[in-house]
C-alpha positions as CSV (number, residue, x, y, z in Angstrom):
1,X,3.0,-44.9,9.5
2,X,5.5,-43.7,11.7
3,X,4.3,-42.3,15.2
4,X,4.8,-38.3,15.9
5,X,7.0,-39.2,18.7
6,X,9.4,-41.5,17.0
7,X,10.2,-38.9,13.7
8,X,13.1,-37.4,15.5
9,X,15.2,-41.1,15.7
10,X,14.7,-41.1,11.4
11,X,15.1,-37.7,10.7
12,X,18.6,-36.6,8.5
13,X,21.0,-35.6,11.0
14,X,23.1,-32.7,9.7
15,X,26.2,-31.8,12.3
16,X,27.6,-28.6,12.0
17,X,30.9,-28.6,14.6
18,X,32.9,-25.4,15.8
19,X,29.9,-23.2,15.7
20,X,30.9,-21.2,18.7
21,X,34.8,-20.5,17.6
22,X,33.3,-19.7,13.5
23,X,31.1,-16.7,15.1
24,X,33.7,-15.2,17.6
25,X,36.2,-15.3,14.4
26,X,33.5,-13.3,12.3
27,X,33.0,-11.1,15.2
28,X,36.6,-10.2,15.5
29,X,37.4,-10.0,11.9
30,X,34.4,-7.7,11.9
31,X,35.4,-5.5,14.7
32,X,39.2,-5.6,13.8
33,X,38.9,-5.1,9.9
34,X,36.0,-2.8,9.7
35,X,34.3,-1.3,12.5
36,X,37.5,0.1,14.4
37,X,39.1,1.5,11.5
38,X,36.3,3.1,9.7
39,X,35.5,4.4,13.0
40,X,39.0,5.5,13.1
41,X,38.3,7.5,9.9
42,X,35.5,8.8,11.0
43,X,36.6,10.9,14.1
44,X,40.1,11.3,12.5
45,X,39.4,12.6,9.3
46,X,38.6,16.4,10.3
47,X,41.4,16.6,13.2
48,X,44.0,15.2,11.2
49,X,43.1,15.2,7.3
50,X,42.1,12.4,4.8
51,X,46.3,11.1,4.4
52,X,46.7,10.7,8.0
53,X,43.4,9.5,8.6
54,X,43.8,6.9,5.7
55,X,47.2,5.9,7.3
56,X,46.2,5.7,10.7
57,X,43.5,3.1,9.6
58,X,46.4,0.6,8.2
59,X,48.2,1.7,11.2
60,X,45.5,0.0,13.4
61,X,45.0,-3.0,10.8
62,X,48.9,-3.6,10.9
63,X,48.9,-3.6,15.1
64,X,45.8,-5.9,15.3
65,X,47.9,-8.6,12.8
66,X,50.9,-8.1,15.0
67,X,49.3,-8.5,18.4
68,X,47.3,-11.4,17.4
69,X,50.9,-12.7,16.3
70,X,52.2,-11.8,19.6
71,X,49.2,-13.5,21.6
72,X,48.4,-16.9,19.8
73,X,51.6,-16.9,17.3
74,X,49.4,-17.6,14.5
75,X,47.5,-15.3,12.0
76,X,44.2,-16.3,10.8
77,X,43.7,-16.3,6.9
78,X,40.5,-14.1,7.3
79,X,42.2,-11.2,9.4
80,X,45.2,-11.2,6.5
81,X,42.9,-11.2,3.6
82,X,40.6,-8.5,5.2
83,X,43.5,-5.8,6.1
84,X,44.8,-7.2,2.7
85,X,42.1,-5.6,1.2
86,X,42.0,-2.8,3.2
87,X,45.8,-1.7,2.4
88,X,44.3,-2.0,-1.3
89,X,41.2,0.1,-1.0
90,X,43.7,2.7,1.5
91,X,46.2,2.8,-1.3
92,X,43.9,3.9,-4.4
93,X,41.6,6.1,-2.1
94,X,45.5,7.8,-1.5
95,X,46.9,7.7,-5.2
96,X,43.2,9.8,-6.1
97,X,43.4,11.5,-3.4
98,X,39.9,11.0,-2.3
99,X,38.2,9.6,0.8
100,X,35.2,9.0,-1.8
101,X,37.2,6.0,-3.8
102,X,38.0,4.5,-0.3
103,X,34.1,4.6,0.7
104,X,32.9,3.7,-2.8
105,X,34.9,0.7,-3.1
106,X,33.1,-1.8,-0.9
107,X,29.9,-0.4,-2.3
108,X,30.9,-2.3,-5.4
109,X,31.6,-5.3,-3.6
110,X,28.4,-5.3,-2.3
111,X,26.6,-4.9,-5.9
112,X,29.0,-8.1,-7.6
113,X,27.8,-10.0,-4.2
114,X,24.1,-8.9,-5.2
115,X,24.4,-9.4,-8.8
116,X,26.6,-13.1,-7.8
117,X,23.6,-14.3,-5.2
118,X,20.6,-13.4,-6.9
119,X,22.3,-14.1,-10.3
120,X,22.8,-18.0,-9.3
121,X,19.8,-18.7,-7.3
122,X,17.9,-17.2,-11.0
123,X,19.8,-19.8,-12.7
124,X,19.0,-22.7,-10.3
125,X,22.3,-23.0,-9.2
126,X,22.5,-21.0,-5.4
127,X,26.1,-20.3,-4.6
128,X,25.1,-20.7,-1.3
129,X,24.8,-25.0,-1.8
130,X,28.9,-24.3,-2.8
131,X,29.7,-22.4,0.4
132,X,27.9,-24.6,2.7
133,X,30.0,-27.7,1.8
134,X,33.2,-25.7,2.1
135,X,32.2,-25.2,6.1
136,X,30.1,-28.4,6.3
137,X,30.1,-31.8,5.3
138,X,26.6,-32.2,3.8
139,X,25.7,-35.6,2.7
140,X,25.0,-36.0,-1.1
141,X,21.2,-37.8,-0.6
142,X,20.8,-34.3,2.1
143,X,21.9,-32.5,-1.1
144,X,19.3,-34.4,-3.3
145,X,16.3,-33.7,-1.9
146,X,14.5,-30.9,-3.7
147,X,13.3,-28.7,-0.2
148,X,17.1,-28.4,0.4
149,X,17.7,-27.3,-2.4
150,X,15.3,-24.7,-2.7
151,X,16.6,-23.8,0.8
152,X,19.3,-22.8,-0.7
153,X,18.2,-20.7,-3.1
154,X,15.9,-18.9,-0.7
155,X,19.0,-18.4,1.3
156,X,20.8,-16.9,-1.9
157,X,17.4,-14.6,-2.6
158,X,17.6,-12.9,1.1
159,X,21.5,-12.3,0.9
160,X,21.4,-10.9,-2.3
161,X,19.0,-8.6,-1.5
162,X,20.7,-7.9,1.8
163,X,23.4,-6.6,-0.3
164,X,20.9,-4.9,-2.2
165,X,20.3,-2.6,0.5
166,X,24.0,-2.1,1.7
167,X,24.6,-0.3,-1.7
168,X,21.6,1.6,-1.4
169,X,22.0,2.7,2.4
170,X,25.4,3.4,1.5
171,X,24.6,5.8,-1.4
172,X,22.3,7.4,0.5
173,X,24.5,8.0,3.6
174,X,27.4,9.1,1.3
175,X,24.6,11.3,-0.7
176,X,24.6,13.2,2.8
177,X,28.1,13.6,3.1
178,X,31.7,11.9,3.6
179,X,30.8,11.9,7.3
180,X,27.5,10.0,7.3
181,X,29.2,7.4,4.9
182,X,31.8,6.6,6.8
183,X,29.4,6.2,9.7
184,X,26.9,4.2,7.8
185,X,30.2,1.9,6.4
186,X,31.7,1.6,9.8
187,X,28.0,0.8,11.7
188,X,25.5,0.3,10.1
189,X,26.6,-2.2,7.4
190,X,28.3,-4.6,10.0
191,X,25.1,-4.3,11.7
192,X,23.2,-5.5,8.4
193,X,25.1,-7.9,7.4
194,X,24.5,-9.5,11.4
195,X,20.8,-9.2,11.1
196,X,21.0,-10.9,6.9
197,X,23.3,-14.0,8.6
198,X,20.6,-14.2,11.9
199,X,17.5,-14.4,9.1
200,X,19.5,-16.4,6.9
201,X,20.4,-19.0,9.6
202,X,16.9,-19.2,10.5
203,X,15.4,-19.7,7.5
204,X,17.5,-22.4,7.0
205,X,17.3,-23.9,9.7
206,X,13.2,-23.7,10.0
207,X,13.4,-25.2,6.1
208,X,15.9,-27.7,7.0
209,X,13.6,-28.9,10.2
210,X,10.4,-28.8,7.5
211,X,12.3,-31.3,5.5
212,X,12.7,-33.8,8.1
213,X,16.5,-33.2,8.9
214,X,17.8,-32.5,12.2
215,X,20.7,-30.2,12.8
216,X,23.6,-31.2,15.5
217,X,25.6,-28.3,16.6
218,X,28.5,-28.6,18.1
219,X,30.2,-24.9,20.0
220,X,33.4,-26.3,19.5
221,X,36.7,-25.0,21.9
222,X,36.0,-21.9,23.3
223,X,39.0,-20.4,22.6
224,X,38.9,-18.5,18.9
């Protein structure tokens, strides 16, 4: 029987390397590609109207791309794909000329991310397992053990639901009015979706540390 003291040298070591640059990315693709120009919206929309408002929020997407080109002379994939999407939702909310499509559009998101999470952790197959090995190398016999596993599908559960209550605190912000949506869209979801990834990290780690592997962070460069 191996001694309490010694479980630590035959413990699964997972490493998980560039921790620190990954959340300073999120942060910023947060802040640059949601917070500032919902925010923008938000104080905009009355002093200017919807168009202008609309337009001064891919105004602010298209100056973030081109300073960060300006400053590091390269463009990360997340910032394109999130002002990419923004340009989308800014262009059909325009063509219906209502601020309503604009805010309504990432509420669907959020229900085919509900619907996607909870769907595949019913059917034993978490999408969460999938996305972990995209960021992390995970060893197939880390893979194999059955408290993993079920990590991950506990990790899918508590996302999906997260998403869950983005729709409905959403809908009931935008049952209040254009205003409180936009707020709720621009605040108070970013601020969810940081408190689902802080409880979803820890209940993965706490499972992973139950099952006898260790994790290895490394922060990485500090530059992002």
């Amino acid at each position: 029987m191996t001694p309490p003291g010694d479980r630590s040298r035959h413990a699964d070591v997972l490493e998980i390397s560039g921790l620190r640059v990954t959340l300073i990315r999120a942060g910023r693709l947060l802040l640059e590609a949601v917070v500032v120009p919902t925010v923008l919206l938000a104080i905009l929309l009355h002093i200017i109207g919807t168009t202008r408002s609309i337009l001064v929020a891919v105004g602010w997407c298209a100056c973030a791309i081109g300073l960060r080109w300006f400053v590091d002379r390269r463009l990360p994939g997340t910032l394109i794909l999130g002002s990419a999407a923004l340009v989308v939702k800014a262009t059909i909310a325009l063509l219906s000329g209502s601020l309503l499509v604009y805010l309504l559009q990432p509420v669907l998101g959020s229900v085919v991310m509900a619907l996607l999470f909870l769907g595949s952790a019913a059917f034993g197959r978490p999408i969460t397992m999938r996305l972990a090995r995209d960021f992390v190398h995970v060893p197939a016999h880390i893979l194999a053990k059955r408290g993993v596993r079920r990590m991950f599908t506990e990790v899918a559960v508590i996302w999906g639901f997260s998403r869950v209550v983005d729709v409905a605190l959403n809908l009931g912000f935008l049952h209040r009015g254009v205003d409180a949506g936009l707020w709720a869209r621009g605040l108070l979801s970013p601020l969810l979706t940081i408190l689902a990834v802080a409880v979803c990290t820890a209940w993965g780690w706490r499972s992973l540390r139950r099952n006898g592997i260790r994790l290895k962070v490394s922060a990485g460069p500090a530059s992002a």
